[in-house]
N, C-alpha and C positions, 0 to 999 in steps of 0.2 A: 171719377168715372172708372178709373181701373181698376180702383179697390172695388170697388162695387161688383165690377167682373168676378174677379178674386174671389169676392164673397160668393157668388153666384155660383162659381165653377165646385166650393167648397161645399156647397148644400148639393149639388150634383153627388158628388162622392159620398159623402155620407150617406146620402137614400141610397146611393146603386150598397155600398158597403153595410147597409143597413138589411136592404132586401138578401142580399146574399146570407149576410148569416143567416138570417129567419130561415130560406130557404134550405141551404146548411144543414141547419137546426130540427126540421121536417123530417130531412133526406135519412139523416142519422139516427133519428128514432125508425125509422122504418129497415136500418141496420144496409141501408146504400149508404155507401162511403167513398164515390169516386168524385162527389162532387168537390171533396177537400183539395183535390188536384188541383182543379184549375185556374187560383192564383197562380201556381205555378209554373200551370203552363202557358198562362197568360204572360208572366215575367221570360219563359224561353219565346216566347212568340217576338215578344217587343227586340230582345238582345238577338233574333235574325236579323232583322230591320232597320236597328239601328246602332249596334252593337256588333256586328257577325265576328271580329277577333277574338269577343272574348267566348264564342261557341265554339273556335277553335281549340285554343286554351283549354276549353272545355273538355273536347275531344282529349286531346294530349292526356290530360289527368284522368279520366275514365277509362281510357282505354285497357291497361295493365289490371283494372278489378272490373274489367267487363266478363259474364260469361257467354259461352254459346250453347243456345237452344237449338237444336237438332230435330227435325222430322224427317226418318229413312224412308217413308209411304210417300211424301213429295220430293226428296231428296233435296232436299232444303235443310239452310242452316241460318241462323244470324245471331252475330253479337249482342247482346244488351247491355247496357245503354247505347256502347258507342257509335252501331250502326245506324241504329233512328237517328240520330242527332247528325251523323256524315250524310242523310239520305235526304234532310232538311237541309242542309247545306247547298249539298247537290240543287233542287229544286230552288232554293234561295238565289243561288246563283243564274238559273234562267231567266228567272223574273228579272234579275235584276239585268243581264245583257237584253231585255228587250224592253224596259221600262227605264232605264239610266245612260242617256246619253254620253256624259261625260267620264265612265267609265275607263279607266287607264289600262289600257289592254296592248302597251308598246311591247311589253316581253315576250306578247305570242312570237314575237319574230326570232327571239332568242334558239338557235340549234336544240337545245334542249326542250324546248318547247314544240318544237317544229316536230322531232322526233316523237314525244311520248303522244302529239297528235296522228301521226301516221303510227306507231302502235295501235291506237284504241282503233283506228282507220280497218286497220289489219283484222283487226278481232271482230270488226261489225260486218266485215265480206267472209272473213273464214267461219262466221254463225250463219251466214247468211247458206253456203255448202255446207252446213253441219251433220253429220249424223243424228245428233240429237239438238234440235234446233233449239229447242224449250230450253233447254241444261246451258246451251250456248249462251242465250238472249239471258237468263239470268246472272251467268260468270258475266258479261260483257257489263250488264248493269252494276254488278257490283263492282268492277274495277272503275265504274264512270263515279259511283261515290267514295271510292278511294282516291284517285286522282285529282279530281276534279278539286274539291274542298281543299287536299294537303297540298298541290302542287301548283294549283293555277289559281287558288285564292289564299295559297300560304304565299304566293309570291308577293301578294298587295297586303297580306299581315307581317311579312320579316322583312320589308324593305325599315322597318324600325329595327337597328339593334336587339332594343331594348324586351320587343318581341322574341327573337331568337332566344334568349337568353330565355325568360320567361314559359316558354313552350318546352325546352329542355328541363328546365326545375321542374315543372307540373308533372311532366310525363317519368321523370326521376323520383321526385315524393312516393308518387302512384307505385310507380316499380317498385321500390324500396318497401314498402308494405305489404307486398307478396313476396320479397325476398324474407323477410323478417316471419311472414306466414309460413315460407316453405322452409327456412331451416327453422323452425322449432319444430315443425311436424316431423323432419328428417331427422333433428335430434333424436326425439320420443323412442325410433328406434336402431337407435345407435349408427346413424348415418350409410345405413344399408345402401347399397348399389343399384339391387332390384327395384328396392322400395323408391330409391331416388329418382326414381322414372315415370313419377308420377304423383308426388306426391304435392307440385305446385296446380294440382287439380282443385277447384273447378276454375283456375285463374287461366293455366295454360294446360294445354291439353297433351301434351307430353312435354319430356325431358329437352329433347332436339331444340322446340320454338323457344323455351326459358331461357336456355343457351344461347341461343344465337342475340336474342333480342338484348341480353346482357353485355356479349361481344360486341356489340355494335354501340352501346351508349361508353364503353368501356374509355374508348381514346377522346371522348368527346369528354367527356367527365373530367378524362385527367389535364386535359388544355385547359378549363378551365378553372382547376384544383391548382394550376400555376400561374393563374393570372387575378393582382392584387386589384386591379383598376377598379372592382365594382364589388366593391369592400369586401372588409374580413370574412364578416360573417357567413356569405355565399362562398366566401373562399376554402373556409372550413368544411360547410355544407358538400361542396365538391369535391373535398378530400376524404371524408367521412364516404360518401357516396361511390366514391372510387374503390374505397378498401370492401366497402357492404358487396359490390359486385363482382370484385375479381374472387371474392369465396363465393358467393353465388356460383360463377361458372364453374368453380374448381366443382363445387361438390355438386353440378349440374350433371359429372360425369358423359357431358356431350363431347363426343370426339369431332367430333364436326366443327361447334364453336372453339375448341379448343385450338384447331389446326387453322381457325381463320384469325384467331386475334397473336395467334405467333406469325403467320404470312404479313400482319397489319406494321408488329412490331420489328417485324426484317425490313419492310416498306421505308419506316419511319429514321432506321437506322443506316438504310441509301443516303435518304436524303439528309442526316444528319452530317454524315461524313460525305455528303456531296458526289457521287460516285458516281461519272458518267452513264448516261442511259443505254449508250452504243454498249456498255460495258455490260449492263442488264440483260439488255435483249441478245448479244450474242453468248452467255451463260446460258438464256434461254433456250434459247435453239442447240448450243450445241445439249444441255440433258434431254431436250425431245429428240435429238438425233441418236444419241446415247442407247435410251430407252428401246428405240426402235432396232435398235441396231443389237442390240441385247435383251430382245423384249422376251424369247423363250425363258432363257436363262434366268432373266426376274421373274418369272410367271412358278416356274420354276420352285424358285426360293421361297416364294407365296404364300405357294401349299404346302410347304412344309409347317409353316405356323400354323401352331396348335391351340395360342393361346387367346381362351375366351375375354369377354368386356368380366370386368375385376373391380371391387374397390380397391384393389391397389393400384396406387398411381402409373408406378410402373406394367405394370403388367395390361392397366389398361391402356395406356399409349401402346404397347406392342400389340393388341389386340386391332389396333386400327386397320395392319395391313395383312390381317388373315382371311383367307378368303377359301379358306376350306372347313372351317367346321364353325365359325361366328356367323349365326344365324342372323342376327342382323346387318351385317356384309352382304350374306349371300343373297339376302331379301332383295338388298338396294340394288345389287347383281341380276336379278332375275328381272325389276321391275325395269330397269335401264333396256335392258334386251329386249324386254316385251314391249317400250316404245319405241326401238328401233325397227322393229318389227310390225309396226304402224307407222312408221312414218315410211319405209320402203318402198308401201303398199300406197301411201296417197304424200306422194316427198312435196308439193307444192303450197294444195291449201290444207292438208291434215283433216282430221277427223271431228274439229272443230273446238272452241273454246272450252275448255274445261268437262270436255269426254272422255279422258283419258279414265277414270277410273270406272266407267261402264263397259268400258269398248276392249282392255286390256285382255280381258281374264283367259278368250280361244286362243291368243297368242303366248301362253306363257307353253313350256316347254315343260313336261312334266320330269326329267332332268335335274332341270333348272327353279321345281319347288322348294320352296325351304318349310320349316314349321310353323310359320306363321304365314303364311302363306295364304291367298282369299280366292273364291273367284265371285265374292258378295259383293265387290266395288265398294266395301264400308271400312277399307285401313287404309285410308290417301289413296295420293297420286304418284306420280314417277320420281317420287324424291330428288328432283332436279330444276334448277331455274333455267337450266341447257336443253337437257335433254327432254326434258316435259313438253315444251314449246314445240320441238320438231316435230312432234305427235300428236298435237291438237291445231298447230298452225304452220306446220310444214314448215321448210328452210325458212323462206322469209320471217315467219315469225319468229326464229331465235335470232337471224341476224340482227334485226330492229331490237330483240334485247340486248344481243352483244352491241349495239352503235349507244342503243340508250345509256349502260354502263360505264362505254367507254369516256364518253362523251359529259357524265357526272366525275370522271377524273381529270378529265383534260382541263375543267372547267375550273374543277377545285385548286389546281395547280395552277391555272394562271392566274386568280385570285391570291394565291397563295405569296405567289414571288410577287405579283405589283404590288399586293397590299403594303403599305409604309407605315399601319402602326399596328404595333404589335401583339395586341390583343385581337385582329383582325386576321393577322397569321396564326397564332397559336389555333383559331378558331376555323378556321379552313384546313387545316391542318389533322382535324380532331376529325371534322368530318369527313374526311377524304379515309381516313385511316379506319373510321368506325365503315364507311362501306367498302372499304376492301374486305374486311373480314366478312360480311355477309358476303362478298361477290365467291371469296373462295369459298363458304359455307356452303352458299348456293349450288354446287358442285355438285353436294351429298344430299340436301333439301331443298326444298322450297317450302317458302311460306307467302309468298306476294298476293295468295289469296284469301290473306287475314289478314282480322284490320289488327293484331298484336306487330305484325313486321311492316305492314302496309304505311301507316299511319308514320312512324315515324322515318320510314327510309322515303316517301316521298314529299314529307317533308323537307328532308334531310337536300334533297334537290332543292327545292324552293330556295332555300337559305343560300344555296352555292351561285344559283341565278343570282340570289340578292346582292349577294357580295360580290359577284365577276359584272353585275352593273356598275357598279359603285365604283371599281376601278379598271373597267377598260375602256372608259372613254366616251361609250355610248352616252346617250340621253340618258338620265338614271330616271327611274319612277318614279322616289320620291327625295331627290336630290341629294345629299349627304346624309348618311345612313349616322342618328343619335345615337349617342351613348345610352346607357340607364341614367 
């Protein structure tokens, strides 16, 4: 009787696989060719449903040779592929909270969770007052498929090791192929400074995001480049991968990335030598009292640098703190004012989610122009993960980013010291240190509203819940966290 089914079900397939080429066959003499898709898209339809990890996976590895299509008449923008496939996810995951009871959803309660829910919370009242509501409800939408996918259904994919691991290679491969992309074009002509600012185009859309995105996989890569547990080969693969990106950022020429993965590696060397935190923080405070207490004086010394961004190494490090004739200084200078100056004017709910580059331009100070200078709202936003926020979501909303932040190192650290085996530490360790360097990056940029930084920094959370379940005691999700 079953073969019989068997057979039954096998004459099914064949007709329906029979009708389709013929029809196929039709389409493409009449030179329609969308019909060849839809295996395809039949095989992503199945792997939402009953597969959705390996769409994440998916994600990871598309992301880095995704491009973005732009329309300035709607002011709209979106990734290809990786946004349709996060967008699908997104809607995956409703179905699936309203159609799947037994859904494990104990980590909503985890702080980190609780937080980045009151963010998105944040951003649906501060659209709700928005100057431009439309511009609002769409930024809003798209951080919900950002999140949602990396963070709240990366937490039910990396509760496997063997996942973590896995979502890191894909999204490293990927990368590595636009590294290998952008210096041979940067070879071609002679490793130009100018040119290097553009030249990982149509991958990434300037110098700044190549940077940072590289800074950030940089200590992750190398904790892994020293851990033998999950064999050679991957072990080489991470040491190879480690050397491909620290020239990538050199010759990224981003001063930004540059100033976050040397903050990561001061980080990393506290905690090697163990150096009390009391000891940190009142360093800390006394160079902010310092500062302040001699802030003409440095302001002062400032302007006296003359020197421009440089292919020399040298020259371009000191170019970082000129802030009298480095037009791209002055820019970030101008841009940071012009959201202070919006946020004065509305300090509570701001001007709303991602208005900041419509709303800027009556407030710039013509002083305070530089040569690049817009009032088109078509060069970015307030180059700030700090200051951008105060001006689209008022105080509150850069607080809840400062908690959100903080609260991805607090976490990472206490995973860090429980953890008792040591593939588990090197690996908490990598991630803690690849997002401090964005967090100091995030100072001079922002990019949290692309999915090239999005994608894997709130991953990059997911994985830290994974692992501070795993060992602090709580119920874990999905009980001891497998090897490969």
């Amino acid at each position: 009787m079953k073969a019989a089914i068997e057979k039954y079900k096998l004459k099914w397939l064949y007709l329906v696989l029979g009708l389709f080429i013929i029809y196929n066959t039709y389409l493409i003499t009449k030179e329609l060719y969308w019909a060849m898709a839809l295996p395809a898209a039949l095989a992503l339809l199945l792997l939402y449903f009953f597969a959705f990890d390996k769409i994440i996976l998916l994600v990871a590895f598309v992301t880095p040779l995704s491009i973005t299509l732009k329309d300035y008449e709607l002011s709209a923008a979106i990734s290809l592929p990786s946004e349709i496939l996060l967008v699908g996810l997104l809607v995956f995951f409703i179905i699936k909270l309203f159609y799947e009871r037994n859904l494990e959803l104990s980590y909503l309660k985890h702080p980190i969770s609780i937080a980045l829910m009151v963010h998105l919370l944040w951003m649906l009242i501060t659209s709700l007052t928005s100057e431009l509501p439309l511009v609002s409800f769409k930024y809003l939408l798209s951080q919900l498929w950002f999140i949602v996918p990396m963070y709240f259904m990366g937490v039910l994919l990396f509760r496997y090791e063997a996942n973590i691991r896995r979502f890191i290679r894909a999204y490293v491969f990927s990368l590595l192929i636009v590294v290998i992309y952008t210096t041979i074009r940067h070879a071609q002509v002679g490793f130009d400074e100018d040119i290097g600012h553009w030249v990982m185009d149509p991958f990434y859309n300037d110098h700044t995001a190549y940077g940072a995105v590289t800074a950030l996989f940089i200590p992750v890569v190398f904790a892994l480049a020293l851990d033998r547990a999950h064999g050679r080969f991957w072990q080489i693969f991470a040491m190879v991968a480690t050397a491909m990106l620290v020239m990538a950022l050199y010759l990224s020429f981003s001063r930004a990335a540059w100033i976050g993965l040397i903050f990561s590696i001061v980080v990393f060397l506290l905690i090697l030598f163990k150096i009390p935190f009391r000891w940190v923080f009142f360093t800390g405070v006394g160079i902010v009292g310092f500062f302040f207490a001699f802030q003409q004086q440095i302001l002062d010394k400032l302007e006296k640098n003359k020197q421009d961004s440089s292919a020399n190494f040298i020259e371009h490090v000191q170019s970082i703190s000129n802030i009298s004739t480095d037009a791209s200084n002055l820019e970030r200078i101008n841009r940071w004012q012009s959201a202070l100056r919006l946020f004065k004017e509305r300090p509570v709910l701001g001007w709303g989610p991602g208005t900041y580059q419509f709303t800027y331009a009556p407030y710039q100070l013509s002083k305070e122009k530089t040569i690049i200078s817009t009032n088109a709202g078509d060069r970015g936003n307030a180059h700030s993960e700090y200051i951008g926020p105060l001006a689209e979501r008022g105080l509150p909303g850069t607080l809840i980013v400062l908690v959100i932040f903080g609260l991805s190192i607090y976490y990472g650290f206490r995973a860090y010291y429980k953890a008792t085996e040591k593939h588990h530490r090197r690996l908490a360790i990598g991630l803690i240190l690849g997002l401090v360097s964005y967090y100091v990056h995030g100072v001079m940029n922002n990019f949290l509203d692309t999915d090239k930084l999005s994608v894997p920094i709130w991953a990059f959370f997911a994985m830290i819940v994974s692992l501070d379940h795993y060992y602090s005691g709580r119920k874990n999700i999905a009980g001891k966290i497998p090897q490969d």
